[in-house]
N, CA, C and O atoms as a GROMACS GRO file, in nm:
protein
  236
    1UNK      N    1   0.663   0.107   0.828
    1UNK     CA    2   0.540   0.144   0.764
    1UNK      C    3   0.495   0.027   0.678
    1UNK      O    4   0.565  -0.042   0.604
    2UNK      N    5   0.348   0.016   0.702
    2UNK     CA    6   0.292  -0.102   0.621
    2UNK      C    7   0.208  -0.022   0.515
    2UNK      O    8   0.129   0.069   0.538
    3UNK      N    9   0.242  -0.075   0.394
    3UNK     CA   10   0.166   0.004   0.270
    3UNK      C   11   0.038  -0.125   0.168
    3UNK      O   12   0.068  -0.162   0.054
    4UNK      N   13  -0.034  -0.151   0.206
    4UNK     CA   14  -0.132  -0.256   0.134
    4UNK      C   15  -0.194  -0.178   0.006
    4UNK      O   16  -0.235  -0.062  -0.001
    5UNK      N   17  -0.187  -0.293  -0.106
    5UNK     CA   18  -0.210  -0.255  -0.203
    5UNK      C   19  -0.322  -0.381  -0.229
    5UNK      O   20  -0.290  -0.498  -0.250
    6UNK      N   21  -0.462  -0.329  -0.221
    6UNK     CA   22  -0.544  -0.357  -0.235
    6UNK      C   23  -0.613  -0.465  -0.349
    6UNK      O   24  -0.652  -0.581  -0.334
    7UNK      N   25  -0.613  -0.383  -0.463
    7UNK     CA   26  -0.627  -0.408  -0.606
    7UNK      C   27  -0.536  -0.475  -0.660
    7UNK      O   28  -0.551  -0.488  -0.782
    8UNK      N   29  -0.396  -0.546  -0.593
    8UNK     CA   30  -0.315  -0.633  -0.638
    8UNK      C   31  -0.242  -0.694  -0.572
    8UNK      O   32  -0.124  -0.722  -0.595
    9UNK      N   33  -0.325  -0.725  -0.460
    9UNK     CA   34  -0.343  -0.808  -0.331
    9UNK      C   35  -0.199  -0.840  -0.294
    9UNK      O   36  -0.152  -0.954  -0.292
   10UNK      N   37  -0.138  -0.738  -0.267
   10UNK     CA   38   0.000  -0.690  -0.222
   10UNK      C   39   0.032  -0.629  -0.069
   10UNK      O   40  -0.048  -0.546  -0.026
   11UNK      N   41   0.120  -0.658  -0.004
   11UNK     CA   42   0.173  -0.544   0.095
   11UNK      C   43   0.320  -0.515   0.070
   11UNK      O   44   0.406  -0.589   0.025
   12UNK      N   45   0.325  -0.413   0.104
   12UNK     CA   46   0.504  -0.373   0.141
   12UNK      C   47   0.495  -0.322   0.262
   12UNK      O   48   0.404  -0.270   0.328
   13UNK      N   49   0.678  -0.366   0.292
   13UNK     CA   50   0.730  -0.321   0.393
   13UNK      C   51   0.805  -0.255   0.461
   13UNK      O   52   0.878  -0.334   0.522
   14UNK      N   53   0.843  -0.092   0.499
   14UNK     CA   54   0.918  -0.063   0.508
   14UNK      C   55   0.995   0.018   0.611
   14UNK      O   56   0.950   0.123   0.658
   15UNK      N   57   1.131  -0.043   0.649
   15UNK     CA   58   1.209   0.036   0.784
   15UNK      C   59   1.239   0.174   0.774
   15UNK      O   60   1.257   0.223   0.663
   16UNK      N   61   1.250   0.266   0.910
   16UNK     CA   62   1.323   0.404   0.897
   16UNK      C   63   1.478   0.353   0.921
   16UNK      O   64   1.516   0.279   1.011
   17UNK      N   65   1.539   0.400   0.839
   17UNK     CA   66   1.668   0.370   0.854
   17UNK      C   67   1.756   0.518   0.815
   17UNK      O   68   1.741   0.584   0.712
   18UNK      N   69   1.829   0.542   0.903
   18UNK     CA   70   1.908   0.703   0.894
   18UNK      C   71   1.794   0.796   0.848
   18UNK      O   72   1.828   0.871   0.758
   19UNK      N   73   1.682   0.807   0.884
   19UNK     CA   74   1.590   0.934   0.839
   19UNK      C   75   1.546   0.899   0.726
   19UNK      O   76   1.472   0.990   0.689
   20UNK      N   77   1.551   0.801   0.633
   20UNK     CA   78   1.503   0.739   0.516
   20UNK      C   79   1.414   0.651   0.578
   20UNK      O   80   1.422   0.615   0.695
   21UNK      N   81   1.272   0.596   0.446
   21UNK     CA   82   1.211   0.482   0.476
   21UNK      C   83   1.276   0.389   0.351
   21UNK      O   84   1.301   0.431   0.238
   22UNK      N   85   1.300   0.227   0.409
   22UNK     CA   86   1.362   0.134   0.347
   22UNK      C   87   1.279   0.039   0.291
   22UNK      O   88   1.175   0.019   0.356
   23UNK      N   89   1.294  -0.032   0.182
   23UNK     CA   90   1.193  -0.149   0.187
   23UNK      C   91   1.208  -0.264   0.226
   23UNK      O   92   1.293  -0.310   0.150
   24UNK      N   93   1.173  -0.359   0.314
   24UNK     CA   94   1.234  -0.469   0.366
   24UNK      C   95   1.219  -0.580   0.271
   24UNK      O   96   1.129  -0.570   0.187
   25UNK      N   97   1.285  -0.674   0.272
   25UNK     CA   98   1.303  -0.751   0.155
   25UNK      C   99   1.248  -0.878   0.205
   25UNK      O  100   1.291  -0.928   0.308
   26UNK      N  101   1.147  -0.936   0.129
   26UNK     CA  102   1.113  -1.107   0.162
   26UNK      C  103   1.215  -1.189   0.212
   26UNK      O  104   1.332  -1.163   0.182
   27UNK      N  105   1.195  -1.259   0.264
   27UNK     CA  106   1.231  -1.382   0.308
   27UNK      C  107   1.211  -1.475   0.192
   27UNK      O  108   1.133  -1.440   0.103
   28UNK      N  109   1.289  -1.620   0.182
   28UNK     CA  110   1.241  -1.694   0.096
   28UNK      C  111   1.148  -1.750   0.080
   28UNK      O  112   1.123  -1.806  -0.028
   29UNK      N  113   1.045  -1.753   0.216
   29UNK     CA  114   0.916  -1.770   0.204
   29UNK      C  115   0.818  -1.700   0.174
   29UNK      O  116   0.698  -1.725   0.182
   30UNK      N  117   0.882  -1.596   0.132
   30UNK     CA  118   0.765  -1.451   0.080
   30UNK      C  119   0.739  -1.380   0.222
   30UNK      O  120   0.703  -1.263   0.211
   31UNK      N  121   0.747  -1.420   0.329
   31UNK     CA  122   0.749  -1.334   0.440
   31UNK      C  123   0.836  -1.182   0.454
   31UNK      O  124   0.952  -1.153   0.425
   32UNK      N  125   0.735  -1.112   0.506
   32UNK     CA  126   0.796  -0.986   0.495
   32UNK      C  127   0.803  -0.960   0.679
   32UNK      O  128   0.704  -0.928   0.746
   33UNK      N  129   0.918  -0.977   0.726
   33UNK     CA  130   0.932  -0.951   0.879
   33UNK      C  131   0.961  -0.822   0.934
   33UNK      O  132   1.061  -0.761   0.895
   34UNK      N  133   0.839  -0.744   1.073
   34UNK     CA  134   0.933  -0.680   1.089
   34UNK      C  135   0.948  -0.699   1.276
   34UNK      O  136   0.853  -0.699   1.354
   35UNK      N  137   1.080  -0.713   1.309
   35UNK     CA  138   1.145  -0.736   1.423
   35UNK      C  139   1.054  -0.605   1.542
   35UNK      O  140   1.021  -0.642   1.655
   36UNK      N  141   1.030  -0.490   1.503
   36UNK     CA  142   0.984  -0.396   1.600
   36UNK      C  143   0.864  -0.408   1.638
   36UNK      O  144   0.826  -0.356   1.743
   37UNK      N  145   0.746  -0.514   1.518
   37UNK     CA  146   0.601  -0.507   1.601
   37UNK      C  147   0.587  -0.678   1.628
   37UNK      O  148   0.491  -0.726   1.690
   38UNK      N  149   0.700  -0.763   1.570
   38UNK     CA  150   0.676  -0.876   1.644
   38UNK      C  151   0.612  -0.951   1.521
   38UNK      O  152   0.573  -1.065   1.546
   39UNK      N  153   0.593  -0.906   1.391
   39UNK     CA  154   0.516  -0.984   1.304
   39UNK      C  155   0.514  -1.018   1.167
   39UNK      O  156   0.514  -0.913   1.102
   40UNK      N  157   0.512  -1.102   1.106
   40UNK     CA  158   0.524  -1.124   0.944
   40UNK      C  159   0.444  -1.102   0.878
   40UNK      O  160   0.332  -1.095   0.928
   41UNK      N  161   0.461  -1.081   0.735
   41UNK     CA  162   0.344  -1.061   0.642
   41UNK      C  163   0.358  -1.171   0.542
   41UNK      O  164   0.455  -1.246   0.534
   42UNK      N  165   0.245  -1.174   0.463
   42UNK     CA  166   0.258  -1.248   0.347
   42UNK      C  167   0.109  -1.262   0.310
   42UNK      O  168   0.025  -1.277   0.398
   43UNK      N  169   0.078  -1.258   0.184
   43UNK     CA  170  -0.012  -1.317   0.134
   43UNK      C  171  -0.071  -1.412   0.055
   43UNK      O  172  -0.027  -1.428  -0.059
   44UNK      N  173  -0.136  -1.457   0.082
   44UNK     CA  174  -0.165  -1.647   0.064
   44UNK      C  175  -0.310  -1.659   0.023
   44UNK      O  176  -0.411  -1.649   0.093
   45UNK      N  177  -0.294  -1.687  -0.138
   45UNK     CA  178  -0.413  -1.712  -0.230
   45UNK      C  179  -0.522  -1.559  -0.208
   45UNK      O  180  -0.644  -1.571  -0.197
   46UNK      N  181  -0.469  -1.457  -0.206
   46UNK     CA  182  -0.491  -1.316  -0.236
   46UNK      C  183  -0.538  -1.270  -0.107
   46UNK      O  184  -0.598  -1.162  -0.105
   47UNK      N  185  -0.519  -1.345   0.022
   47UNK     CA  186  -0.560  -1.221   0.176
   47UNK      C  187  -0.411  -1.250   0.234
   47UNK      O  188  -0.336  -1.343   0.205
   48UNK      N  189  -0.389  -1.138   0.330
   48UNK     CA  190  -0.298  -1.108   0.416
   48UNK      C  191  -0.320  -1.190   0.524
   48UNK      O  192  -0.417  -1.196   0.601
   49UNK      N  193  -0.202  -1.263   0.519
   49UNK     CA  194  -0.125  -1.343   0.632
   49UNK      C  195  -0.090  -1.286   0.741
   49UNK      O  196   0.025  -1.269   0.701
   50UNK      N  197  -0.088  -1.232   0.866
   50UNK     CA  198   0.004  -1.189   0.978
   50UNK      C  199   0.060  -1.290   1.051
   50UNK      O  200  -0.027  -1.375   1.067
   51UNK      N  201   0.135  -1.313   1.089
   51UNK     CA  202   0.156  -1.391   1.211
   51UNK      C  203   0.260  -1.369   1.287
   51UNK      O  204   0.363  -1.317   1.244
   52UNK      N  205   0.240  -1.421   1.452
   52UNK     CA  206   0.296  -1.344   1.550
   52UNK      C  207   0.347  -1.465   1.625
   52UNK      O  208   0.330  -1.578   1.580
   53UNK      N  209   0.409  -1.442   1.739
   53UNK     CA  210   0.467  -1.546   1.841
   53UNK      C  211   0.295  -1.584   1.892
   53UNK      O  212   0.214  -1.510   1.946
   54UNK      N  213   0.285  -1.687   1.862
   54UNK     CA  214   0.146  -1.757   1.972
   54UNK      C  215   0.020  -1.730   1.848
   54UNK      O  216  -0.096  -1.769   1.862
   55UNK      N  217   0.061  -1.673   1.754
   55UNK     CA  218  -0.106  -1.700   1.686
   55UNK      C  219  -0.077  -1.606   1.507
   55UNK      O  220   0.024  -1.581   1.441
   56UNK      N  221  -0.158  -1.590   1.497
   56UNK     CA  222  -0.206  -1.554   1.336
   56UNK      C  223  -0.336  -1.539   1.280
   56UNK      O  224  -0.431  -1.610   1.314
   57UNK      N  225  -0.342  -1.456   1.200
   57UNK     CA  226  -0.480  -1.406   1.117
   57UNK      C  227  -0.492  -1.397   0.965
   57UNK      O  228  -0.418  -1.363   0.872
   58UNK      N  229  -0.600  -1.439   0.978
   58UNK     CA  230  -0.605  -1.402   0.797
   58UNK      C  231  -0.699  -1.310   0.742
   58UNK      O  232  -0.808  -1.352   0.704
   59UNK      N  233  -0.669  -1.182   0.734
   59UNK     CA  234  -0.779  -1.053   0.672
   59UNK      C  235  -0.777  -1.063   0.521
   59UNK      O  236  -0.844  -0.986   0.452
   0.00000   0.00000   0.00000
């Protein structure tokens, strides 16, 4: 689950793990990965970063 926080130009990230949701933890690059849709997060000078194998966006 991806949770964006708008007003403090934030996302979180988080796995189902045993019937719980988890929060996934940055990377040292502030990347927030998740392995099941193929894509990273991060945000860079207050918009959301995605990026994927072969490309990337900035919303």
């Amino acid at each position: 689950m991806i949770v964006a926080h708008p007003d403090e130009r934030r996302v979180e990230l988080f796995r189902a793990l045993g019937g719980r949701l988890v929060p996934v933890q940055p990377a040292p690059t502030g990347e927030l990965a998740s392995e099941v849709l193929g894509i990273a997060l991060r945000t860079v000078d207050g918009k959301l970063e995605i990026t994927w194998s072969g490309g990337s966006a900035v919303v």
